[in-house]
SERO-4910 file (N, C-alpha, C, O; in steps of 0.05 Angstrom, whole numbers):
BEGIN
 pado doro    nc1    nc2    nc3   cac1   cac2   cac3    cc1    cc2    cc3    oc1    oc2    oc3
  Unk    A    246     40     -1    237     57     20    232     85      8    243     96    -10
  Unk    A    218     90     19    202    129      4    227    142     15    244    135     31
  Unk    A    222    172     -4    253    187     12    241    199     42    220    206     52
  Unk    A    269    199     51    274    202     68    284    231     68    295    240     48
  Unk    A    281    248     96    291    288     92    307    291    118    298    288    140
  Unk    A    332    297    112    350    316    132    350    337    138    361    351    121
  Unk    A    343    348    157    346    377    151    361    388    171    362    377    193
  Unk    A    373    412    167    394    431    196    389    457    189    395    465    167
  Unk    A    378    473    207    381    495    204    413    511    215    424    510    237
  Unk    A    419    522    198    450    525    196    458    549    194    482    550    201
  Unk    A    451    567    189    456    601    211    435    610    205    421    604    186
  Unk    A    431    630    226    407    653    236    420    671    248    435    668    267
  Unk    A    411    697    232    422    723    249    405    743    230    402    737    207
  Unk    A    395    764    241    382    798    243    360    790    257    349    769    248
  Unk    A    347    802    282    325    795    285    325    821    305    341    825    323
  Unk    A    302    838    296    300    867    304    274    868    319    261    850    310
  Unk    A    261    880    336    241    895    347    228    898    332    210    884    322
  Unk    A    238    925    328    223    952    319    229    946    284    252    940    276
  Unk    A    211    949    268    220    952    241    231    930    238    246    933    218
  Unk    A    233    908    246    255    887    247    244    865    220    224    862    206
  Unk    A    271    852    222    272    833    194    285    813    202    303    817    219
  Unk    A    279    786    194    289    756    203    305    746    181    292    737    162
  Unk    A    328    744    179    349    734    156    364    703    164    384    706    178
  Unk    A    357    677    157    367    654    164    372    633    134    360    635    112
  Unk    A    384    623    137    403    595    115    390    569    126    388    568    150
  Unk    A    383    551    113    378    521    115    396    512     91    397    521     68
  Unk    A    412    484    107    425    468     78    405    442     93    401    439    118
  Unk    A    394    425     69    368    399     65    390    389     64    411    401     61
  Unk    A    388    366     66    390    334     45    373    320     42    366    305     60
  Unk    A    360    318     16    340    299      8    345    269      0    345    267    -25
  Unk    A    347    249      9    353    221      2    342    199     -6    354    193     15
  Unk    A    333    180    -13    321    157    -12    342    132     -7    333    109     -5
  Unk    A    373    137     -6    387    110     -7    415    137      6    417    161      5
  Unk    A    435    113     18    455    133     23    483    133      5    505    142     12
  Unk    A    474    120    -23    485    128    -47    487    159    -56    467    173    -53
  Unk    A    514    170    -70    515    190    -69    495    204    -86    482    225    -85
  Unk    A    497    186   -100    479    197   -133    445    201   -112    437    221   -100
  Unk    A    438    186   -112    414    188    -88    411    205    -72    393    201    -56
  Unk    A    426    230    -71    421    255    -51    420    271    -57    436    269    -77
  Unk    A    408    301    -56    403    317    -71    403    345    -41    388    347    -22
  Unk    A    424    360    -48    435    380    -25    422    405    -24    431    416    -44
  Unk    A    409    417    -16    395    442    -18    406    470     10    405    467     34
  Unk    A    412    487     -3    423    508      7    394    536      1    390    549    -20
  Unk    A    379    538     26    357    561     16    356    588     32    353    583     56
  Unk    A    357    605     29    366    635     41    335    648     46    318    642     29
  Unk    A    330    662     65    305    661     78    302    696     78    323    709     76
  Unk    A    278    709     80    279    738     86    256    737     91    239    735     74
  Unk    A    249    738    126    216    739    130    204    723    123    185    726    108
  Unk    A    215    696    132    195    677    120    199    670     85    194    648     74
  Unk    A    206    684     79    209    687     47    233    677     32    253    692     31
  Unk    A    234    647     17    253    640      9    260    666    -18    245    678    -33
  Unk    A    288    666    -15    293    688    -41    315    677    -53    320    687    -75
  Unk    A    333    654    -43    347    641    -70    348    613    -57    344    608    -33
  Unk    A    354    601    -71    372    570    -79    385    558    -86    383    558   -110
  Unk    A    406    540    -77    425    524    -83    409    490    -90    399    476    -73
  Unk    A    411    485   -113    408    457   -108    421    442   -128    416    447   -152
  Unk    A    438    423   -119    459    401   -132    435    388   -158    445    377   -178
  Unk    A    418    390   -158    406    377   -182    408    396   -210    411    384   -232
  Unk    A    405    427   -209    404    440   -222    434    452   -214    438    471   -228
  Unk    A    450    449   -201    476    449   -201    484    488   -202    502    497   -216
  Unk    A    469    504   -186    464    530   -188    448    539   -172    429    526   -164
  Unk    A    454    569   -164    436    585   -165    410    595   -166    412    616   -180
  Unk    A    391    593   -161    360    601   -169    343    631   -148    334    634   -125
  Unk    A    346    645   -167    335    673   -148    304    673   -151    295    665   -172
  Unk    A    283    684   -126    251    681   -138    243    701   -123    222    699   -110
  Unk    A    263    730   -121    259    760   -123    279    770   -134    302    760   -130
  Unk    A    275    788   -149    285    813   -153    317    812   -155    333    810   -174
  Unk    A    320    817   -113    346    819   -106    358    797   -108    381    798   -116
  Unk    A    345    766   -102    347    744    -98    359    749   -130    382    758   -130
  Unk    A    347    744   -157    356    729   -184    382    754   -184    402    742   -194
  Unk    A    389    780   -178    415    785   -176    432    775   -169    452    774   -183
  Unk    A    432    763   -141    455    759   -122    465    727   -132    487    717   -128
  Unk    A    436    713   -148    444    687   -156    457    678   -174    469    656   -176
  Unk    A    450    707   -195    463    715   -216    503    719   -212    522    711   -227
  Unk    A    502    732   -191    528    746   -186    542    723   -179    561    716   -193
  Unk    A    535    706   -151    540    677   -138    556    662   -155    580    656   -153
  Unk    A    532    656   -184    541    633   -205    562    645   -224    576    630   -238
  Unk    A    567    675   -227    594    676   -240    620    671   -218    643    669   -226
  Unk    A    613    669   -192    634    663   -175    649    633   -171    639    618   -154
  Unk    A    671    624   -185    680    593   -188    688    582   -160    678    563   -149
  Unk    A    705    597   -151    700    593   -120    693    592   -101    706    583    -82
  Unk    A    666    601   -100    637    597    -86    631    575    -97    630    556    -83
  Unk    A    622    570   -136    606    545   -145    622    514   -130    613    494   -119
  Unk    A    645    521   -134    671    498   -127    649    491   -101    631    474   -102
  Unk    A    655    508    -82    648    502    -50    618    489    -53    612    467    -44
  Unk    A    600    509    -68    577    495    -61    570    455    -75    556    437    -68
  Unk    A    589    459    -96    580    440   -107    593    410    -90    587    386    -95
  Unk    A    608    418    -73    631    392    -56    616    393    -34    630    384    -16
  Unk    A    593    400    -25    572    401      1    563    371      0    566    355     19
  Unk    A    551    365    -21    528    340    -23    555    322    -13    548    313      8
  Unk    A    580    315    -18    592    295     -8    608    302     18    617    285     33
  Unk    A    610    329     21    625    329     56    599    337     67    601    327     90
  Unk    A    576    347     66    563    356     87    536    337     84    526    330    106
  Unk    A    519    326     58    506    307     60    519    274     69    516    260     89
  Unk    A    529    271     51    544    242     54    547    230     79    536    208     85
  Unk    A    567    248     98    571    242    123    542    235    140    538    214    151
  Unk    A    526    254    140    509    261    159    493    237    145    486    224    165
  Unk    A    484    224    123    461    206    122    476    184    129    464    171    146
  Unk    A    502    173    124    505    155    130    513    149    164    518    126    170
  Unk    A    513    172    187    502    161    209    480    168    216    478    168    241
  Unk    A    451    177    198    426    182    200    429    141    197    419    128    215
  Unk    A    439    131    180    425    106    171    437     82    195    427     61    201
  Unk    A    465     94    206    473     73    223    455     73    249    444     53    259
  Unk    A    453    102    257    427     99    274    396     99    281    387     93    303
  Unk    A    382    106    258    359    108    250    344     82    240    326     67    248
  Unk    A    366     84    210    352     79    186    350     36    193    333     22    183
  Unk    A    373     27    212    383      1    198    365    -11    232    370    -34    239
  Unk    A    353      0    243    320     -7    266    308    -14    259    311    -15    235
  Unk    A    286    -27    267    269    -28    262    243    -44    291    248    -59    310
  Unk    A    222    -34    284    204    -39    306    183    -57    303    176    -59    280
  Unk    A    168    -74    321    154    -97    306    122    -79    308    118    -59    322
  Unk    A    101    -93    290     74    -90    288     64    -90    313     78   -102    330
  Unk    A     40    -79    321     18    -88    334     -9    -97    318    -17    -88    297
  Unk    A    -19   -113    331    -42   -122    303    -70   -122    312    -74   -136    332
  Unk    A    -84   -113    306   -119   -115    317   -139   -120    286   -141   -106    266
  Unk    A   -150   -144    293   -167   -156    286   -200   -150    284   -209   -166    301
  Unk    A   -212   -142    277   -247   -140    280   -266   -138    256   -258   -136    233
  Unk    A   -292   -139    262   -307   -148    248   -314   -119    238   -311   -102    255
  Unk    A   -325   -108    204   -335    -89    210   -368    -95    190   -372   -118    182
  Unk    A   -383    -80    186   -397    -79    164   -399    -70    143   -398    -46    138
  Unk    A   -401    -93    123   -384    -86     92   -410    -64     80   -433    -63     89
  Unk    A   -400    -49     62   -408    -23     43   -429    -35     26   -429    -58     17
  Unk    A   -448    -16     22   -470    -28      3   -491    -47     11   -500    -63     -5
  Unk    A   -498    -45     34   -512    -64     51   -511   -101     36   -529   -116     29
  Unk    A   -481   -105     36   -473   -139     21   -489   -148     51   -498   -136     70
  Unk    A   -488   -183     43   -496   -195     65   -471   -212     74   -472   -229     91
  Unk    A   -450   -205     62   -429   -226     70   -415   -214     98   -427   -195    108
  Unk    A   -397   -220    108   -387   -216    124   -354   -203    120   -342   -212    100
  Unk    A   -336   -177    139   -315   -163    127   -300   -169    149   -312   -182    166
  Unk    A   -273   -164    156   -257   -174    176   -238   -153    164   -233   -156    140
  Unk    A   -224   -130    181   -204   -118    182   -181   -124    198   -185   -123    222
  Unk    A   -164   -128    192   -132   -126    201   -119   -109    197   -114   -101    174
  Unk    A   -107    -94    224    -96    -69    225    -74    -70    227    -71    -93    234
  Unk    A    -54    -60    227    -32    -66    239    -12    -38    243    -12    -19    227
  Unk    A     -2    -39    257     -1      0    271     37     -6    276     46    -28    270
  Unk    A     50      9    283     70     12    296     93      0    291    109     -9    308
  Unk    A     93      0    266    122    -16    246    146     -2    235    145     23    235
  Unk    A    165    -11    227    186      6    215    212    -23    217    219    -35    238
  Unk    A    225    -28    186    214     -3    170    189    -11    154    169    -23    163
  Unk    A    194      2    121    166      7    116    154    -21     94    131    -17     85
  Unk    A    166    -45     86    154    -67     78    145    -77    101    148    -70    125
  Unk    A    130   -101     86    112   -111    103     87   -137     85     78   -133     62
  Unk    A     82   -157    100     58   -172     79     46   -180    102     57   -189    122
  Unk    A     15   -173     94     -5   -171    110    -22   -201     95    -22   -195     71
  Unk    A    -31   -220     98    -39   -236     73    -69   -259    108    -71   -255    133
  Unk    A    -80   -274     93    -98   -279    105    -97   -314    105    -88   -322     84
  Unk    A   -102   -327    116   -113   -353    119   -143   -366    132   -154   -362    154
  Unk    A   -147   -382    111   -179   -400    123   -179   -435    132   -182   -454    118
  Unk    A   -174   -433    153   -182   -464    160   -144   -471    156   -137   -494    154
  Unk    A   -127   -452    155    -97   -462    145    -90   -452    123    -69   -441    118
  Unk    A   -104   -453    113   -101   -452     74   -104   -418     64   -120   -402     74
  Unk    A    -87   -414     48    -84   -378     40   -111   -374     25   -121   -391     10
  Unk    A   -122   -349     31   -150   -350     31   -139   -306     21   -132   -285     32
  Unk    A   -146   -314     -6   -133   -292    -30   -160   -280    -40   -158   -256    -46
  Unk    A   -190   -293    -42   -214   -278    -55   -233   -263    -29   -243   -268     -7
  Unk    A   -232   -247    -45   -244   -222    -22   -231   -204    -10   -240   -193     10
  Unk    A   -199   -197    -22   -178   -182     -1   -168   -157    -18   -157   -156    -41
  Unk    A   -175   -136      3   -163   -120     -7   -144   -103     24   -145   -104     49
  Unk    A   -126    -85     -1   -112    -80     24   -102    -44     15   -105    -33     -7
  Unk    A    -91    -33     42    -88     -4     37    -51    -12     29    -42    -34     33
  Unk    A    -37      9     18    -13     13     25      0     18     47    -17     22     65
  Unk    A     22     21     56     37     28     75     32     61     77     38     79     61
  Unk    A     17     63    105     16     96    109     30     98    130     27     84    150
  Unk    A     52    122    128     69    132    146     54    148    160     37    162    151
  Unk    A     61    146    193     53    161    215     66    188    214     54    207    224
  Unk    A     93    190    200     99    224    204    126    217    226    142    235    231
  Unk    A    128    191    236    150    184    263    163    172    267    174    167    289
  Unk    A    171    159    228    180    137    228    168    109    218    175     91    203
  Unk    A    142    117    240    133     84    234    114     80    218    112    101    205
  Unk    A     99     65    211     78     62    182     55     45    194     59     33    215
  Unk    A     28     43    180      6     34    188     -4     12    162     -1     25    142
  Unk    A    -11     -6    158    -21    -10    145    -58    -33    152    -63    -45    173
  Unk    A    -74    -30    128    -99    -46    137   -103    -57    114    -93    -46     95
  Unk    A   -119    -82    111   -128   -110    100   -156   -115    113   -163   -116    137
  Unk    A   -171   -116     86   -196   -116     86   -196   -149     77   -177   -159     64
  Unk    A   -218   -165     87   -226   -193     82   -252   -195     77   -264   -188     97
  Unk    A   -271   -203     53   -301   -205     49   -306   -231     46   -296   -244     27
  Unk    A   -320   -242     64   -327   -275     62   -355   -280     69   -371   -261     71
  Unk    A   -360   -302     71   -384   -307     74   -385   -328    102   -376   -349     94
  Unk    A   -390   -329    122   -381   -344    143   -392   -371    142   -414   -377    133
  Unk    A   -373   -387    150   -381   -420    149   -379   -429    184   -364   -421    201
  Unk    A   -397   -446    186   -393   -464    212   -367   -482    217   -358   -500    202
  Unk    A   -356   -472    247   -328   -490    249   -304   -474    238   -283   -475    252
  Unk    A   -304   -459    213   -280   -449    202   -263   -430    219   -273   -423    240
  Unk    A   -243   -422    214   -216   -410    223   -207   -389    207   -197   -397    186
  Unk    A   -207   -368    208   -194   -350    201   -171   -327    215   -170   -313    235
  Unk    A   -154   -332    193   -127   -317    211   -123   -292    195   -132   -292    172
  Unk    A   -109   -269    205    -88   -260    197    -63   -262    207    -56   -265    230
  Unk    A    -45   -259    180    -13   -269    175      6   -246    168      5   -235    146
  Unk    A     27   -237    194     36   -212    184     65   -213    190     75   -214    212
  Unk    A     78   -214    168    101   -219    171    117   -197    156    113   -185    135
  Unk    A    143   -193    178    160   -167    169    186   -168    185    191   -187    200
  Unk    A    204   -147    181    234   -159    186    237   -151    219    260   -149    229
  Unk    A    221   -148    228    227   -150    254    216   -174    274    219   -175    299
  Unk    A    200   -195    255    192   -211    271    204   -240    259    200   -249    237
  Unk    A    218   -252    278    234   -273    274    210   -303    256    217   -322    242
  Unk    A    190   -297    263    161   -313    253    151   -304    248    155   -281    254
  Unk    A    126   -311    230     96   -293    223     81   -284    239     68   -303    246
  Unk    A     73   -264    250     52   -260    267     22   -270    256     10   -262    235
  Unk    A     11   -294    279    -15   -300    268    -33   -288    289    -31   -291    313
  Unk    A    -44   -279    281    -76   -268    299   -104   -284    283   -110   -280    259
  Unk    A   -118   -303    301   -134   -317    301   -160   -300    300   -159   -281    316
  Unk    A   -185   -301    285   -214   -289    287   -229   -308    305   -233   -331    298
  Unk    A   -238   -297    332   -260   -303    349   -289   -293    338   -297   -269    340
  Unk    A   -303   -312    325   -329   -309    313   -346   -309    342   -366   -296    343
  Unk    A   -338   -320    359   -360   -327    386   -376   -311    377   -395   -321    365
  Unk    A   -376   -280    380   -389   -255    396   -375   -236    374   -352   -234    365
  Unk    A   -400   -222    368   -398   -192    344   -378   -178    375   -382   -181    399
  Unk    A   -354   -161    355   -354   -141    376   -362   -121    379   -351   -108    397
  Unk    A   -380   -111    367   -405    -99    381   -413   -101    404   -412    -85    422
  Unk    A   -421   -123    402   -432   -136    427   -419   -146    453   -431   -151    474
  Unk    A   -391   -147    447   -368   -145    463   -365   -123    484   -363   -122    508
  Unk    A   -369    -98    457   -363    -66    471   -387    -64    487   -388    -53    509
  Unk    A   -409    -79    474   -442    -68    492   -433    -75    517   -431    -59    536
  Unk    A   -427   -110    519   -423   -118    549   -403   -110    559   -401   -118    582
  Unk    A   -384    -95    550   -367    -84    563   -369    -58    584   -360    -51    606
  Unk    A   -385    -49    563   -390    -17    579   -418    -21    593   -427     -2    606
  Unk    A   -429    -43    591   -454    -58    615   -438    -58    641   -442    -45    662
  Unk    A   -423    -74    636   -394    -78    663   -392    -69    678   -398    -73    702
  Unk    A   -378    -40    659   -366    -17    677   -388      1    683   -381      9    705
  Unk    A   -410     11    677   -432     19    684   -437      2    705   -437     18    724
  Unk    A   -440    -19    715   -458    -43    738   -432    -35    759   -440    -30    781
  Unk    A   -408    -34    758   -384    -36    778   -389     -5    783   -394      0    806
  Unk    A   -388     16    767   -389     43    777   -418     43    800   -418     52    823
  Unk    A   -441     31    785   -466     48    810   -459     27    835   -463     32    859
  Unk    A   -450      7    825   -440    -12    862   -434     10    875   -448     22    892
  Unk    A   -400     16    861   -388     28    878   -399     58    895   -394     63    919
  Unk    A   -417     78    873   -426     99    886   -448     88    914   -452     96    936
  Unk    A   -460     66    900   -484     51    925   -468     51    948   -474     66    967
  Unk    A   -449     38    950   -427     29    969   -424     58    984   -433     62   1007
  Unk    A   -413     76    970   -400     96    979   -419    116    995   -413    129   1015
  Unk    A   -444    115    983   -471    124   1001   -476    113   1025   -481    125   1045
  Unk    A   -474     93   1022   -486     74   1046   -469     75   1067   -479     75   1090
  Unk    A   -433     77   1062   -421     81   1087   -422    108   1089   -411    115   1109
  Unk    A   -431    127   1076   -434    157   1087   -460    162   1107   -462    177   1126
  Unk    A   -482    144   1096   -507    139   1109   -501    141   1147   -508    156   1165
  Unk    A   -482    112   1144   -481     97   1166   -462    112   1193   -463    109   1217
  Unk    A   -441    132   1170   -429    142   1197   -438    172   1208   -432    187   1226
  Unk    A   -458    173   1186   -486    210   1197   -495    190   1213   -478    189   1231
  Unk    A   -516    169   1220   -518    159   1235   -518    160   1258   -533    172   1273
  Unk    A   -491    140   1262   -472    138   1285   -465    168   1296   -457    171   1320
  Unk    A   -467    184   1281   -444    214   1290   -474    233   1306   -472    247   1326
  Unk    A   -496    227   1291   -520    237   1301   -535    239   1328   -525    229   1349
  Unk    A   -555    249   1328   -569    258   1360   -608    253   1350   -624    259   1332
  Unk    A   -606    235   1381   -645    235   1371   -657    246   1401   -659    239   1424
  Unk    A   -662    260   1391   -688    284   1413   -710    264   1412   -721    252   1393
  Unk    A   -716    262   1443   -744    250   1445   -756    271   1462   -741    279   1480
  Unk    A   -780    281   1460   -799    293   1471   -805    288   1495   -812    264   1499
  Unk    A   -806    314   1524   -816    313   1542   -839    304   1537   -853    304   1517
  Unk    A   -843    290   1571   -882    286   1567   -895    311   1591   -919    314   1594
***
């Protein structure tokens, strides 16, 4: 799994009007596994937006990137009883916290949605392309793989990696280039740890969907002017009824 980021913002205080200055602390935990060695604790001191030192368990110190900042980090790291404290963070203040990030987060997981369609392959080929999408997964493996007529159907496939949404969950797509035959079957096969079976999604050659969307939005265009026709006609009928006809003296 890609790493994974903790973060807390963990004191804030000066924040002035007039002339004013914003002074706040963030301690990270950066992880990929909730092994200790696997975490990496970051302590960063803020001035206006402006990081000016760092703590980080990898470089096991100090790091100033002003002025006042490489003093105070300077001064910090001759201090043993400060280094002591900061360096026992990654296991009392990371440790804890990933391992119920993982009891409740991390050990979920959510199944695929899958959409299937035709698109038009690059380079004006004459063959035929078939995308498989698959949206709304976690966690982040996954095998996306294809079948023809039954049989695993491997020439012509390419596929994207696992792209994270930013929410947890991951996207991935599978490209298929074939050449279409009469009668044949084509599937996609997507199998992952949330689904007790493979998900198969079958290709309907009937009808390009193109031509799906055309008659689709034919549809709803033909049901919308009904309905305004409709809606005229009983407005027609009750001016009408509600109306007055003057006939002329003789």
């Amino acid at each position: 799994m890609s790493s994974s980021r903790l973060s807390f913002l963990f004191l804030f205080i000066g924040l002035h009007a007039t002339d004013g200055f914003m002074e706040f602390m963030t301690d990270h935990c950066v992880f990929n596994s909730s092994e200790l060695q696997d975490i990496e604790y970051i302590r960063s001191f803020y001035h206006n937006k402006m990081e000016y030192i760092r703590f980080s368990s990898k470089v096991n110190k100090h790091v100033g990137f002003t002025e006042p900042g490489v003093k105070n980090a300077e001064n910090w790291n001759n201090d043993p009883s400060l280094m002591a404290a900061m360096r026992a963070q990654k296991e009392r203040y990371c440790l804890h916290n990933i391992q119920i990030d993982y009891q409740a987060v991390l050990t979920k997981s959510a199944p695929p949605s899958v959409r299937l369609r035709s698109v038009t392959p690059p380079g004006g080929k004459h063959s035929s392309m078939l995308v498989c999408s698959v949206f709304d997964f976690f966690p982040q493996k996954i095998k996306v793989s294809w079948t023809r007529d039954g049989l695993p159907e491997t020439s012509g496939v390419t596929s994207t990696d696992e792209l994270a949404d930013g929410d947890w969950y991951y996207q991935v797509h599978s490209h298929l280039e074939y050449t279409p035959r009469s009668g044949e079957k084509i599937s996609c096969v997507v199998e992952h740890f949330s689904l007790s079976k493979p998900l198969v999604t079958d290709w309907d050659p009937s009808m390009p969907e193109s031509e799906r969307n055309k008659i689709a939005i034919g549809a709803s265009g033909l049901v919308l002017g009904l309905t305004l026709s409709l809606a005229g006609f009983i407005y027609y009928q009750r001016k009408a009824r509600g109306g007055r006809i003057l006939v002329p003296n003789n």
